[in-house]
VOPAGU-2260 file (C-alpha; in pm, 1 decimal, decimal comma):
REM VOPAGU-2260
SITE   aa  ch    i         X         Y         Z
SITE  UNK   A    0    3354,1   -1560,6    7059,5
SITE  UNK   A    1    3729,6   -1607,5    7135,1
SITE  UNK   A    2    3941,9   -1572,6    6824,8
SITE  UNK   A    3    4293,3   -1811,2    6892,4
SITE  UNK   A    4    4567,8   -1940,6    6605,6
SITE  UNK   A    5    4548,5   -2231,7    6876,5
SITE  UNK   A    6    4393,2   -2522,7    6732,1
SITE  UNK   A    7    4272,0   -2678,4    7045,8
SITE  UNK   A    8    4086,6   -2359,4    7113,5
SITE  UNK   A    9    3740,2   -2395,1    7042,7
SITE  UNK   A   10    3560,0   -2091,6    6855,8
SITE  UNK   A   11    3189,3   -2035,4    6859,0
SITE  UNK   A   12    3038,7   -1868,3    6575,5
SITE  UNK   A   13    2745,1   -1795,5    6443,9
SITE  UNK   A   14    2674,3   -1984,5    6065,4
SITE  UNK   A   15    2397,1   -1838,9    5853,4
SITE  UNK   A   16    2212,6   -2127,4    5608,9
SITE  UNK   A   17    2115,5   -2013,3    5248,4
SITE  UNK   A   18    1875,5   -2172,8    5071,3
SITE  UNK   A   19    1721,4   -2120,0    4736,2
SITE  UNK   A   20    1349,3   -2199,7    4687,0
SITE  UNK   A   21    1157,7   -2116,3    4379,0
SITE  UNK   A   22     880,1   -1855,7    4405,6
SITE  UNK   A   23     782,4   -1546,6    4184,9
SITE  UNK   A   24     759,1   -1184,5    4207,4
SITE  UNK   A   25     453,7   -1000,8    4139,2
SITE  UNK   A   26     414,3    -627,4    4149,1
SITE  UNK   A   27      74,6    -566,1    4280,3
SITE  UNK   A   28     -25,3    -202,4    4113,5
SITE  UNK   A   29      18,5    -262,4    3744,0
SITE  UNK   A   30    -140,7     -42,3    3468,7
SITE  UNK   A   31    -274,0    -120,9    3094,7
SITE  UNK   A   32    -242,9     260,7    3050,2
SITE  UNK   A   33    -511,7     409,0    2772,5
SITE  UNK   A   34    -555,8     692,5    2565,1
SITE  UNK   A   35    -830,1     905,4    2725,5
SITE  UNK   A   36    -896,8    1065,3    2338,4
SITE  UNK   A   37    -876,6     941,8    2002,2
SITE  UNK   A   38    -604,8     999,5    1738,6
SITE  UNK   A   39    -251,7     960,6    1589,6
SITE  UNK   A   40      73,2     907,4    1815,0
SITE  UNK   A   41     240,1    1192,8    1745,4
SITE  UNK   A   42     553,6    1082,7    2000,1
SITE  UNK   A   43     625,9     754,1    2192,7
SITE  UNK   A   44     813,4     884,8    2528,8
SITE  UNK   A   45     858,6     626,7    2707,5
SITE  UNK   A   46     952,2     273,4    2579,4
SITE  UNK   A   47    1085,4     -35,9    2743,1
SITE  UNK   A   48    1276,0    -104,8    3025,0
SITE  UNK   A   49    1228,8     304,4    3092,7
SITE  UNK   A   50    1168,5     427,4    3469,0
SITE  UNK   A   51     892,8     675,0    3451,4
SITE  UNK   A   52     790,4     862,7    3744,9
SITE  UNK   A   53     375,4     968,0    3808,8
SITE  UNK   A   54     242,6    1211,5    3592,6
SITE  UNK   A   55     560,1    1196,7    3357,8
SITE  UNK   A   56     454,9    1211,0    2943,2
SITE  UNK   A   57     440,6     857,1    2830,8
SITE  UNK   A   58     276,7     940,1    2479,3
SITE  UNK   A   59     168,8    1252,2    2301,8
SITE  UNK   A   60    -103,6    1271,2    2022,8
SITE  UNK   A   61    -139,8    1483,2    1748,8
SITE  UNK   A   62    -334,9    1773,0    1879,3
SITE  UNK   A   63    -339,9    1982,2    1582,2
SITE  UNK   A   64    -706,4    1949,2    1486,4
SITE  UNK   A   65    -810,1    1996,8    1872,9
SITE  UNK   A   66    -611,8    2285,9    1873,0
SITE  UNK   A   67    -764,9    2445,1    1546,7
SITE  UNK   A   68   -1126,2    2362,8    1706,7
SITE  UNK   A   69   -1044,7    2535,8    1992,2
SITE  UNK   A   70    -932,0    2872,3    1840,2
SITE  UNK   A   71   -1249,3    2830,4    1620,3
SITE  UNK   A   72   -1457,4    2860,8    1952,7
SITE  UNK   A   73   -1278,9    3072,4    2127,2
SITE  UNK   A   74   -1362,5    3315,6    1853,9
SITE  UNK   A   75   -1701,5    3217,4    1808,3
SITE  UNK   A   76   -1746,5    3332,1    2168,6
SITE  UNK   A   77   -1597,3    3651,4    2088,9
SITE  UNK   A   78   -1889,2    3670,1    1830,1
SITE  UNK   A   79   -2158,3    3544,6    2084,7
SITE  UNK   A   80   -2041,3    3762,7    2374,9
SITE  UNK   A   81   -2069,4    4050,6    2117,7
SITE  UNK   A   82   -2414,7    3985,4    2052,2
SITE  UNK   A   83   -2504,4    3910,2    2389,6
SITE  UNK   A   84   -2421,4    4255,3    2482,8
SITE  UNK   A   85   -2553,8    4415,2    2214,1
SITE  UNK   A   86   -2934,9    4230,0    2290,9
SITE  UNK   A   87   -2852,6    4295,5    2639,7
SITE  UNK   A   88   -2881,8    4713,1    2533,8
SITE  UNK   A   89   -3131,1    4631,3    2324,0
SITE  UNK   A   90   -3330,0    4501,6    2578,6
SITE  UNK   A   91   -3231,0    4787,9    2821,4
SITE  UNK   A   92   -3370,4    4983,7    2569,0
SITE  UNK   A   93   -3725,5    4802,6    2471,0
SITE  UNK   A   94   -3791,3    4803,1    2835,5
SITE  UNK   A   95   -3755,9    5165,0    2864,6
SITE  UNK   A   96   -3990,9    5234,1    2515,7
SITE  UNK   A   97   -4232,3    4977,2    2667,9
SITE  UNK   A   98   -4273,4    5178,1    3000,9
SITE  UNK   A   99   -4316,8    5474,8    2817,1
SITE  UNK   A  100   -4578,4    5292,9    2544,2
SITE  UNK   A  101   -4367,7    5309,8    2235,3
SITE  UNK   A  102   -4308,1    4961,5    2199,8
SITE  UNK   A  103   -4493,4    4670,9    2208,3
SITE  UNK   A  104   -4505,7    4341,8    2478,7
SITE  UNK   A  105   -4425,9    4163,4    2165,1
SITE  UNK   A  106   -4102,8    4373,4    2047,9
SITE  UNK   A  107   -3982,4    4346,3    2431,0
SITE  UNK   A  108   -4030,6    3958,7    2427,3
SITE  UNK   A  109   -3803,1    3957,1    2149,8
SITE  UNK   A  110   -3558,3    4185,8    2288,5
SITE  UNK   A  111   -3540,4    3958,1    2624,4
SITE  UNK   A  112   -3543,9    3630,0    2392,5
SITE  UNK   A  113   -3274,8    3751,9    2158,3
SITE  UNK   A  114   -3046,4    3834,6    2474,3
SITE  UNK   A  115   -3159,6    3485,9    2645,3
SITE  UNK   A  116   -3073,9    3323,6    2343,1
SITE  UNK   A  117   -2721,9    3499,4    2294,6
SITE  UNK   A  118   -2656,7    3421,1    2672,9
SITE  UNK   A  119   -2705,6    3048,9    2566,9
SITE  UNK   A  120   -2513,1    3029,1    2287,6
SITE  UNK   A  121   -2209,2    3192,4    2509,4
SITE  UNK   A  122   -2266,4    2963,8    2850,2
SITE  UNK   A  123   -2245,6    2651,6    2546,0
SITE  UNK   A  124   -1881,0    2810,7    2391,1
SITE  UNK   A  125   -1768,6    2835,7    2728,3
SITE  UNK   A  126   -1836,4    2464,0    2820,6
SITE  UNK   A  127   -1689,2    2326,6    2452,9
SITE  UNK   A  128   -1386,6    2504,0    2486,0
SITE  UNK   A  129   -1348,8    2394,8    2878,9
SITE  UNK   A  130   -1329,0    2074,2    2692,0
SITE  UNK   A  131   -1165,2    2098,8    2409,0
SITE  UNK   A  132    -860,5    2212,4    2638,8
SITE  UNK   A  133    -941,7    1885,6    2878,1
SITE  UNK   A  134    -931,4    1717,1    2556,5
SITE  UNK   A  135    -614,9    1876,9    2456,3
SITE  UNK   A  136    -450,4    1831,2    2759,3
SITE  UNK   A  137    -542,2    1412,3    2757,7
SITE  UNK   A  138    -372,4    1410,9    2438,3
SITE  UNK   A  139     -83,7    1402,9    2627,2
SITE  UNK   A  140     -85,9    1046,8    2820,9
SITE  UNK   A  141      82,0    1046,1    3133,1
SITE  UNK   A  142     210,8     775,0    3380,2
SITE  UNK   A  143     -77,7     691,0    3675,5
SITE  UNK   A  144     224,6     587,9    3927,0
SITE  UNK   A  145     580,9     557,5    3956,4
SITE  UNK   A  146     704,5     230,9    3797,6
SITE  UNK   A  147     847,7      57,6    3479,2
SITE  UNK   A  148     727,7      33,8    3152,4
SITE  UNK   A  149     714,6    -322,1    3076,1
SITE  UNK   A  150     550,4    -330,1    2725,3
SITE  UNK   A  151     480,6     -80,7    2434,7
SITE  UNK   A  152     133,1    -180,9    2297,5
SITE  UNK   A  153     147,8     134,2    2025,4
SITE  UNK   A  154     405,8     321,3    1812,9
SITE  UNK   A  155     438,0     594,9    1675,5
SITE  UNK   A  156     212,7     669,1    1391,7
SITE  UNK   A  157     -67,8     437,8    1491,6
SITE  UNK   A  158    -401,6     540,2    1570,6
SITE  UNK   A  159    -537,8     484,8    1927,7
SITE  UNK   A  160    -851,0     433,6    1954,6
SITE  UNK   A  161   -1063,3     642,8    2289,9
SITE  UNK   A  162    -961,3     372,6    2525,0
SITE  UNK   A  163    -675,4     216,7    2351,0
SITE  UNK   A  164    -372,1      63,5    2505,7
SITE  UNK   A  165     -31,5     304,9    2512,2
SITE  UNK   A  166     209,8      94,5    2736,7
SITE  UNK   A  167     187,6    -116,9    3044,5
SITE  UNK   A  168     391,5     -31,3    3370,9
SITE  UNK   A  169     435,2    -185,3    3683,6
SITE  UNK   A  170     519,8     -50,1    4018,3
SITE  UNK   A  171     850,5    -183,2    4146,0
SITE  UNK   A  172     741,4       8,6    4513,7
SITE  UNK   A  173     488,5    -282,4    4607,6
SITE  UNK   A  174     616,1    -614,1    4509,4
SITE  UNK   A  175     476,0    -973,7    4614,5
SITE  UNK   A  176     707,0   -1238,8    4665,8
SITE  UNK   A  177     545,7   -1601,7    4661,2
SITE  UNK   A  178     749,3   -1885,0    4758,5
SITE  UNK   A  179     678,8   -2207,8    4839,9
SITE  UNK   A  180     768,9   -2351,1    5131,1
């Protein structure tokens, strides 16, 4: 294009039409995001309108109570590993005043079943405290994906429910524009 102050020159340019249509925008990953445990909202961290990015706190339940369970267990196991290893001597021992006659098949059945039983007991602590801290660790609820919080369906001092709604968030990344044409 030839640009002149001429105005019998003629001028070619380019002219870009704008229209406006109605359509709608959907985000296609949206999230009812639940509590994975049960109990009191402790803290609301995200309301909204707020950006959240993935894995970032949205909510945080009380955890007191999971935390007093777990210390409870932690030293039962203290107590059950004790006795473990005390049977397990014990048994050491029966088996040695078996061989030599003193004892009976009786007393070193219930050597090994006292130790079997103690080993039990520990191997059962170990998995309930594995998830009481899963459990504790859920009690924080975190965002699945990057979006925006787009509705708070709890506040703080409510009781959720295993299951029950925190917020909803949307992903602004993957939008859907629908317009009719």
């Amino acid at each position: 294009p030839v640009e002149s102050d001429d105005p019998d020159v003629e001028i070619e340019r380019e002219v870009l039409r704008t229209i406006q249509l109605p359509g709608s925008v959907n985000a296609r990953t949206t999230s009812l995001v639940a509590s994975e445990v049960a109990g009191l909202v402790e803290a609301l961290l995200a309301r909204e309108g707020d950006t959240v990015r993935k894995e970032q706190p949205l909510a945080r339940l009380r955890a007191s109570t999971l935390e007093v369970r777990l210390k409870a267990a932690q030293a039962q196991l203290r107590e059950a590993e004790s006795r473990r290893k005390l049977a397990q001597i014990s048994l050491e021992r029966a088996r040695g005043l078996f061989e030599s006659k003193v004892v009976s098949q009786q007393d070193l059945d219930n050597a090994l079943y006292e130790f079997e039983a103690w080993q039990g007991r520990a191997e059962s602590l170990d998995a309930e405290i594995a998830r009481l801290r899963i459990d504790l660790d859920r009690s924080t609820i975190r965002a699945p994906f990057a979006g925006t919080v787009v509705s708070e369906r709890t506040e703080v001092g409510e009781w959720v429910a295993m299951g029950g709604p925190v917020v909803e968030i949307l992903s602004l990344l993957d939008l859907e524009i629908r317009v009719e044409v």
